[in-house]
SEKOL-485287 format. One record per residue (C-alpha): residue in three letters; x, y, z. Coordinates in steps of 0.5 Angstrom, whole numbers, padded with zeros to 4 digits, always signed. Each point is the difference from the previous one (the first is absolute). Example, Ala and Ser with C-alpha at 12.3 -4.5 7.8 and 13.67 -1.06 7.14 Angstrom:
residues 2
ALA+0025-0009+0016;SER+0002+0007-0002;
***
This chain:
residues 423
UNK-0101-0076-0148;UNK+0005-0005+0003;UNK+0003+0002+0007;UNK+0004-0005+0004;UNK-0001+0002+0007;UNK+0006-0005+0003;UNK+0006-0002-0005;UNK+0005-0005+0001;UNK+0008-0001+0000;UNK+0003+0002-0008;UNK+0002-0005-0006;UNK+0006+0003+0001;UNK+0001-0003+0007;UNK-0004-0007-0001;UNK+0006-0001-0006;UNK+0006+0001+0005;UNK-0003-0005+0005;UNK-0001-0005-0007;UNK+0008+0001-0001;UNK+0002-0002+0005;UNK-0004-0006+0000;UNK+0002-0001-0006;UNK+0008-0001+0001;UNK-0001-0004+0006;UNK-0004-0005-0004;UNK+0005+0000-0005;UNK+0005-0002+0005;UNK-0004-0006+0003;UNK-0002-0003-0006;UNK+0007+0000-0004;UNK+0001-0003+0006;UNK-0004-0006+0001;UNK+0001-0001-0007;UNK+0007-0001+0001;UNK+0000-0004+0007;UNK-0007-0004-0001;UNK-0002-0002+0008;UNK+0005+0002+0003;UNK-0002+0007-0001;UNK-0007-0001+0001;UNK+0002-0004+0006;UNK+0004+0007+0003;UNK-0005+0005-0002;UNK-0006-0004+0002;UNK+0005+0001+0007;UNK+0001+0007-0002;UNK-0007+0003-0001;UNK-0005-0006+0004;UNK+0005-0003+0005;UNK-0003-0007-0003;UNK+0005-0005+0000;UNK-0003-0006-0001;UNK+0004-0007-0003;UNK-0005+0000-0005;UNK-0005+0006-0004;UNK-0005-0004-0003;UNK-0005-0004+0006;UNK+0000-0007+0001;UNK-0007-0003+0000;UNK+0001+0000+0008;UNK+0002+0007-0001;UNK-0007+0001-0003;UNK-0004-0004+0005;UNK+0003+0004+0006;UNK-0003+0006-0003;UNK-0007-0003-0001;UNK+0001-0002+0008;UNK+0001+0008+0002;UNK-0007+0002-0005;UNK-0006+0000+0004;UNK-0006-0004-0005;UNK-0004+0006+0000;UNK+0006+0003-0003;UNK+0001-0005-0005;UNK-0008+0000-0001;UNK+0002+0007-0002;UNK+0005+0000-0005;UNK-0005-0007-0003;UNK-0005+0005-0002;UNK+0005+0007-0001;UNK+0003-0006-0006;UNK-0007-0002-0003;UNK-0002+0006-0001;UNK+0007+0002-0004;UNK+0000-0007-0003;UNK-0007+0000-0002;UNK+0001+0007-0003;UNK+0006-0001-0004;UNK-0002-0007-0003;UNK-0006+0004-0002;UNK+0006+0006-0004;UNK+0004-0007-0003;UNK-0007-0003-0002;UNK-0001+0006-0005;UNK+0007-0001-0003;UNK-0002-0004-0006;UNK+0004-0003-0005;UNK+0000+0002-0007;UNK+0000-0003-0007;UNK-0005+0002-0006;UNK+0002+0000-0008;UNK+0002+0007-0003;UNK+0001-0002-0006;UNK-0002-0006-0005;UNK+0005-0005+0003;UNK+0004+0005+0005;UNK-0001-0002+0007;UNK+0002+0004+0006;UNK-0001-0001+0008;UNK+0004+0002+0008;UNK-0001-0004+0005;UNK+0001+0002+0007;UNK+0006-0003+0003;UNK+0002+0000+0008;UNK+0007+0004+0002;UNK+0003-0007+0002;UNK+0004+0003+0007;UNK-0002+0005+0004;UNK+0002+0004+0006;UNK-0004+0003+0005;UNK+0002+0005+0005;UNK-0004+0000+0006;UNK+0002+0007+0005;UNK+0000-0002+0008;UNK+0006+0004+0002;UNK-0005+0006+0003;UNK-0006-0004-0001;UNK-0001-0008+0000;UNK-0005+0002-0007;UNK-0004-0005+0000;UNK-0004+0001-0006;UNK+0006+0001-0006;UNK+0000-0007+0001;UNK-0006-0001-0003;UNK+0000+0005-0005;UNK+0007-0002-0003;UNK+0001-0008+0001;UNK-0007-0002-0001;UNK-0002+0005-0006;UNK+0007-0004-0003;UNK-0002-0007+0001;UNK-0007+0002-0002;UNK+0002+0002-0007;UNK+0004-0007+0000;UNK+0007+0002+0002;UNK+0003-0007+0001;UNK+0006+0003+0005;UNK-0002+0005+0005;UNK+0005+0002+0006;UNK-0002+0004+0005;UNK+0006+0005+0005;UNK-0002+0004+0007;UNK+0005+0003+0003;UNK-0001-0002+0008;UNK-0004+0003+0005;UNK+0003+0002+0006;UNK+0005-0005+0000;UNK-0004-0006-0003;UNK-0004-0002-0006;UNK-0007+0004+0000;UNK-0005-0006+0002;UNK-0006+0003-0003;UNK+0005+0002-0007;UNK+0002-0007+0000;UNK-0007-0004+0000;UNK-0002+0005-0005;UNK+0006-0002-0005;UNK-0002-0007+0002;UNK-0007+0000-0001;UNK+0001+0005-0007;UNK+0004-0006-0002;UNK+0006+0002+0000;UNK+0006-0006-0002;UNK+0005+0003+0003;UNK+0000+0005+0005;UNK+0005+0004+0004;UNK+0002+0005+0006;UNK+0004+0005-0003;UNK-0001+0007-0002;UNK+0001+0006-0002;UNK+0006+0001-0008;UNK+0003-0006+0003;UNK-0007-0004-0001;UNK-0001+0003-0008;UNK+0007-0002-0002;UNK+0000-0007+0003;UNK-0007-0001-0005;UNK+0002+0004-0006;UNK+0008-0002+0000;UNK+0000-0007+0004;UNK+0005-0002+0004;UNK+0004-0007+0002;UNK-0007-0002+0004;UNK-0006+0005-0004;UNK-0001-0001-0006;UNK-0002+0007-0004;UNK-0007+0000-0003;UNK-0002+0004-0006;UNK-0005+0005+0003;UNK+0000+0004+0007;UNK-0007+0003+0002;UNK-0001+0004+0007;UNK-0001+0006+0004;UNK+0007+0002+0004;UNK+0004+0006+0002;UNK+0004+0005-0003;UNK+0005-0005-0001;UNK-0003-0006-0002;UNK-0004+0005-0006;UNK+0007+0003-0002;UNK+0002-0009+0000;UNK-0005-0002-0004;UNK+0002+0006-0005;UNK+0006-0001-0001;UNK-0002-0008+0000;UNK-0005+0002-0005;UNK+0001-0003-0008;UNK+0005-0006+0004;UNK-0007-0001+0003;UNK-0006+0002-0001;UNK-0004+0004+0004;UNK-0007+0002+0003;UNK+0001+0008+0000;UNK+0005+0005+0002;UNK-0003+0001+0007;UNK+0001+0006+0004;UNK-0004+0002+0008;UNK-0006-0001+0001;UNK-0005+0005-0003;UNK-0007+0002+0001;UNK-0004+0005-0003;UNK-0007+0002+0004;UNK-0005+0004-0005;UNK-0006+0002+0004;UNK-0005+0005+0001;UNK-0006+0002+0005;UNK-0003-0005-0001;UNK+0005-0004+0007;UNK+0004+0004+0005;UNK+0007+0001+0003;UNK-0001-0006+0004;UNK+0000-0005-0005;UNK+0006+0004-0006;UNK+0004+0000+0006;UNK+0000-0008+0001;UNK+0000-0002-0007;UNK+0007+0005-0001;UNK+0003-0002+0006;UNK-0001-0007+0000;UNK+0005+0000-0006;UNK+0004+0005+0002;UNK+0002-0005+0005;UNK+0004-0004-0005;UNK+0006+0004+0000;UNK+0003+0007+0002;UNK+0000+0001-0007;UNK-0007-0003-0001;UNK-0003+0006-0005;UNK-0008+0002+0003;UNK-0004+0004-0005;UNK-0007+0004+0002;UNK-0004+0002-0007;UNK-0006+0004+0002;UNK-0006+0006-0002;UNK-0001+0001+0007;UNK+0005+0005+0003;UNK-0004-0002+0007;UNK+0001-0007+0000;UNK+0008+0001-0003;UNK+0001+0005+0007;UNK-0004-0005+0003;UNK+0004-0006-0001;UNK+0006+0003+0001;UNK-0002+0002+0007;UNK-0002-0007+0000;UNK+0007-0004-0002;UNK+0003+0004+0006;UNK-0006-0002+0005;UNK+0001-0007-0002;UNK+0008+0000+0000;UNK-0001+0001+0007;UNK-0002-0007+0001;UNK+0001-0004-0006;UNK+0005-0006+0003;UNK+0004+0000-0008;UNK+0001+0009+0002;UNK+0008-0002+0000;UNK-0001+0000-0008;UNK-0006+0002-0002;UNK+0001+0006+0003;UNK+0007+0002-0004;UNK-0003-0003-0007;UNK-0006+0006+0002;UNK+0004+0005+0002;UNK+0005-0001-0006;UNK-0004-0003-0006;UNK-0007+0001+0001;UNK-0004+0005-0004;UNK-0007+0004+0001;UNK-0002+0002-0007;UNK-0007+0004-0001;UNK-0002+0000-0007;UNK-0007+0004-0003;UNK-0003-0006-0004;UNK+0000-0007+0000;UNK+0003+0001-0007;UNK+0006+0004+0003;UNK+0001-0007+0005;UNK-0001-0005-0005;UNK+0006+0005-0003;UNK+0004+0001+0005;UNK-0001-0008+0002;UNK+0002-0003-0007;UNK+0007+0005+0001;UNK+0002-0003+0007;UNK-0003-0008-0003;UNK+0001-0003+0007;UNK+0000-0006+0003;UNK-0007+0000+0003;UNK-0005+0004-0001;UNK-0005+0000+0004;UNK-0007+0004-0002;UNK-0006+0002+0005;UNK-0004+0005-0004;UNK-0007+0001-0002;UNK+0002-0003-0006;UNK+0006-0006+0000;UNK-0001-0003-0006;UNK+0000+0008-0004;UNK+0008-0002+0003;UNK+0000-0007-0003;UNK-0002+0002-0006;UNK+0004+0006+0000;UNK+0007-0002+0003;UNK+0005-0003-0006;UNK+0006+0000+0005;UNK+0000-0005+0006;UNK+0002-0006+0004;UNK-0007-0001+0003;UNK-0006+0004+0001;UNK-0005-0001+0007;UNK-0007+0002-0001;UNK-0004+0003+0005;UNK+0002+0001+0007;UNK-0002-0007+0002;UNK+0006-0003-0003;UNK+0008+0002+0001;UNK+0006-0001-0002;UNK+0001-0006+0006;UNK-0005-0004-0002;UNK+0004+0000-0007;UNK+0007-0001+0004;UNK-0003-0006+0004;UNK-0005-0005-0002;UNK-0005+0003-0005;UNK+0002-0003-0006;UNK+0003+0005-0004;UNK+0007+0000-0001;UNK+0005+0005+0005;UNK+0007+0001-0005;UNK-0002+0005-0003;UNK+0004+0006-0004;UNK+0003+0005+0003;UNK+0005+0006-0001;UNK-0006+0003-0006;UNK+0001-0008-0004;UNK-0008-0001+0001;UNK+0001+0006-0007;UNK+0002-0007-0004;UNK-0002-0006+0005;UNK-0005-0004+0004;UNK+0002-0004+0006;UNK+0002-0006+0001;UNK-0005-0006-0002;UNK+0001-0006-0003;UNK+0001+0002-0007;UNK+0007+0003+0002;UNK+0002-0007+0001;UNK-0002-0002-0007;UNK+0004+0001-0005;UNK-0004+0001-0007;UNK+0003-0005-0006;UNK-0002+0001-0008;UNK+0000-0005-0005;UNK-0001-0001-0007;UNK-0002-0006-0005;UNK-0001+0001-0008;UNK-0001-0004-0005;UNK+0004+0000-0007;UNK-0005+0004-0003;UNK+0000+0006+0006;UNK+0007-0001-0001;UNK+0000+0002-0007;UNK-0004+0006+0001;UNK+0003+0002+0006;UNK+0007-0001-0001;UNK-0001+0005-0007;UNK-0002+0006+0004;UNK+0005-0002+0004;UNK+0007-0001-0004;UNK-0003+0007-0003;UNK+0000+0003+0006;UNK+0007-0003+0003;UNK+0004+0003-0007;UNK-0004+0007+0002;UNK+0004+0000+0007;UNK+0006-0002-0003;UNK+0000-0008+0003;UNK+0003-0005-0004;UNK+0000-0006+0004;UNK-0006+0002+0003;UNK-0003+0000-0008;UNK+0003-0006-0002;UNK-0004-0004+0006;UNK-0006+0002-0003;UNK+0002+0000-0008;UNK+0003-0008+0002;UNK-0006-0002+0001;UNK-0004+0004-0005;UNK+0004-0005-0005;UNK-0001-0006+0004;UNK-0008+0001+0001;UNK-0002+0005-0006;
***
């Protein structure tokens, strides 16, 4: 039996807030795409209070940040990006090309082929997120984007430093210190001085994700994102301690950041909850993490673990994190996710920031139809096809018979043209 010991806000309220998220959206868009710069210059005022001469960073601009980053820092973000870099390499070195004969003188093939611009939006308004800049501009040009450009808006007045060297080192071609749906709009629409590009990727708020779905077929998009969710599926095997910190290390994204305990255990369901208000009480993110809690987070007691692979698949959240006697039963089990943590050595942080693995991943139940962000993302897959006279004969019979039983003259005429011409 399924018992939900603490239950979060209803649909009914979250698709009110979505509303008027999604008129104001509305308003910025139609009009950046009228006024080009001068609208991005005086939302960028509006929202930011950044008016800066020029967005995009000169060379010196990218250099001043180097000089404000420390060298253990930027160790740190070399090796959080070799680890990202050489995992999705491994993800672009199994994506092969494909040509075989079907049939006696029918040739078919795809080729993978990079997306040719792409944009990326790093989020630093509440946060300087550091690690988006990874995932996004270095995954792109690992699958051989030949454009990427990278947005921030500014961090307490100015560019984010520790953003900026990221970007750089990441190899962006051009990056720029603007935020928020005046960002995706400069990328997806262009404007005067901004070329648009061809695809968006990135994490953001409410209102960048409304942006990027409405951008969404003008442009490519990553995934429709949402806030933050995490799943804990735990059982007796760990303690209230540990659920705690894993739940409330996400839920510190945003009040409206979703955290989800799903156990066997009533004891360590009442245990963690005793636990998250003891650790409210000291967590320097509590401003946050404590609204998400109180308004989205749930505790969930189920019988088996079949009933909480059950109920995991039906909230198909964003991270998944699993410490039970048996982790792996969750992985070959679980169909719905964005990304699984096994065992309670690993957590979703290590995902986040530098591990390897990609952190834009499906939110709002999309893990139930996609993965994450990877480098296949930035791939588009092509199919070709070659045939001799003969193969044109033999195909082109079945063909021209099977136009006429639809009803497509013109397509049977293209087939029958030439099955007098080679038959």
């Amino acid at each position: 039996m399924i018992r939900y010991l603490k239950e979060g806000k209803s649909q009914e309220e979250i698709s009110l807030s979505n509303q008027n998220v999604k008129e104001i959206v509305e308003n910025i868009l139609a009009d950046i795409e009228s006024r080009g710069d001068a609208a991005i210059a005086e939302y960028s005022a509006k929202f930011d209070k950044w008016t800066p001469k020029s967005f995009k960073m000169s060379k010196s601009d990218i250099q001043a940040c180097y000089d404000q980053v420390d060298e253990q820092a930027q160790n740190d973000i070399r090796w959080a990006q070799e680890q990202i870099r050489n995992f999705a390499q491994i993800q672009r070195d199994s994506m092969l090309d494909v040509e075989v004969e079907t049939l006696p003188g029918v040739t078919l093939g795809h080729k993978h082929i990079p997306v040719s611009s792409v944009g990326c939006y790093i989020p630093g308004g509440k946060y300087p997120m550091v690690a988006s800049a990874h995932m996004s501009v270095l995954t792109a040009k690992v699958a051989g984007v030949d454009r990427v450009i990278a947005a921030a808006p500014p961090f307490n007045g100015k560019p984010a430093p520790a953003i900026v060297v990221a970007m750089d080192m990441a190899g962006a071609d051009e990056i720029y210190c603007l935020g928020g749906v005046q960002a995706i709009a400069a990328m997806a629409l262009g404007t005067e001085t901004i070329d648009g590009v061809d695809m968006l990727v990135g994490p953001g708020n409410a209102f960048v994700a409304e942006a990027k779905r409405q951008l969404f077929g003008r442009v490519g998009i990553d995934l429709f994102a949402g806030p933050t969710e995490t799943l804990v599926i735990a059982d007796d095997t760990v303690d209230g301690e540990l659920c705690a910190a894993d739940l409330l290390g996400q839920a510190e994204h945003g009040t409206n950041s979703p955290a989800v305990l799903l156990t066997n255990s009533e004891t360590l369901a009442r245990d963690t909850m005793a636990e998250v208000e003891r650790q409210l009480t000291i967590l320097p993110t509590a401003d946050v993490a404590s609204v998400a809690w109180a308004d989205y987070g749930q505790v969930i007691v189920c019988d088996s673990y079949d009933e909480m692979v059950e109920v995991a698949d039906k909230l198909a959240f964003e991270h998944v994190q699993v410490m039970t006697r048996d982790p792996d039963y969750f992985k070959d089990n679980m169909s719905n996710f964005g990304a699984q943590f096994l065992g309670p050595e690993t957590n979703v942080s290590y995902g986040d920031k530098c591990i390897g693995t990609n952190h834009t991943l499906p939110t709002l139940k999309a893990a139930r139809y996609t993965g994450g962000l990877w480098v296949g993302k930035f791939i588009k897959t092509c199919t070709y096809q070659k045939i001799t006279e003969e193969a044109s004969v033999l195909v082109g019979g079945y063909c021209s018979r099977l136009c006429a039983l639809e009803g497509f003259a013109g397509h049977k005429e293209q087939a029958d043209i030439r099955l007098r011409r080679y038959g």
